[in-house]
N, C-alpha and C positions, 0 to 999 in steps of 0.2 A: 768524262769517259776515261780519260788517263789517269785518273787516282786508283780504279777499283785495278786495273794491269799494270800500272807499278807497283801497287801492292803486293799482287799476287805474283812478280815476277820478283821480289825482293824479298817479303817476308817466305813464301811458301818454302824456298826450299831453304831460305836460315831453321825457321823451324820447325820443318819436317826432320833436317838432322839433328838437331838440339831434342824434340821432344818426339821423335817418332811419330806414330800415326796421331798421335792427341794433338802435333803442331799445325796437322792443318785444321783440325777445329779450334786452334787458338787462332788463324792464321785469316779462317772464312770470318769468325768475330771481328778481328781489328780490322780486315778488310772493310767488312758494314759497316763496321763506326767509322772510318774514315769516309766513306762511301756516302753515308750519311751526314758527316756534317759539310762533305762540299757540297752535297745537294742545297744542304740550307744556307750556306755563306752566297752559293749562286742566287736563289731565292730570295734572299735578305736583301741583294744588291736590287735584281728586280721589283723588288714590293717591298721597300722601306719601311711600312706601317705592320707588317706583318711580323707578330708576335704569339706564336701556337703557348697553350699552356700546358703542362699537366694532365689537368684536371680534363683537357679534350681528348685528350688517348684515352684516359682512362674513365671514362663515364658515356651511357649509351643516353644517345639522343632518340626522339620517334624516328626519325629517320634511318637510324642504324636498326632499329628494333625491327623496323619494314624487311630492310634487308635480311637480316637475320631469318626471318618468317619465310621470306621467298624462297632463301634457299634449304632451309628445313623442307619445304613442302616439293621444293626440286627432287630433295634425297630423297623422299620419301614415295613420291610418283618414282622415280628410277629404280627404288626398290620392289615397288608394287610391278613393275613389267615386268622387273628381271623374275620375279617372283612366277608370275602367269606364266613367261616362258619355259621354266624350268619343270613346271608340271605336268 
């Protein structure tokens, strides 16, 4: 929890005056990537054998597919009321 507010209390305002309004979206980036990988160096230390790849972001298993589905059919039920109610 102290990486993502050192971050942000160190880079935000370097590069909000270096880059104007574009520094804090340079600023929210480096933040998540720092953010990110102390998540995994703490993760790493807890679960030693744990090695995510690639290939696991980036390809849908049935499981994700499930998810996916549910929430399609969410949006799509909360469309359908808003729908009736507006009528």
């Amino acid at each position: 929890l102290f990486v993502p507010f050192a971050s942000i209390a160190v880079f935000l305002p370097a590069f909000t005056y270096f880059f104007g309004t574009a520094g804090i979206i340079y600023e929210f980036v480096l933040t998540s990537a720092l953010f990110t990988l102390e998540r995994y160096r703490v993760l790493r230390k807890l679960l030693p054998d744990f090695h995510p790849s690639l290939k696991d972001f980036f390809s849908l298993d049935d499981m994700d597919r499930y998810f996916i589905k549910m929430i399609i059919r969410m949006i799509l039920n909360n469309v359908r009321i808003l729908r009736i109610k507006s009528e």
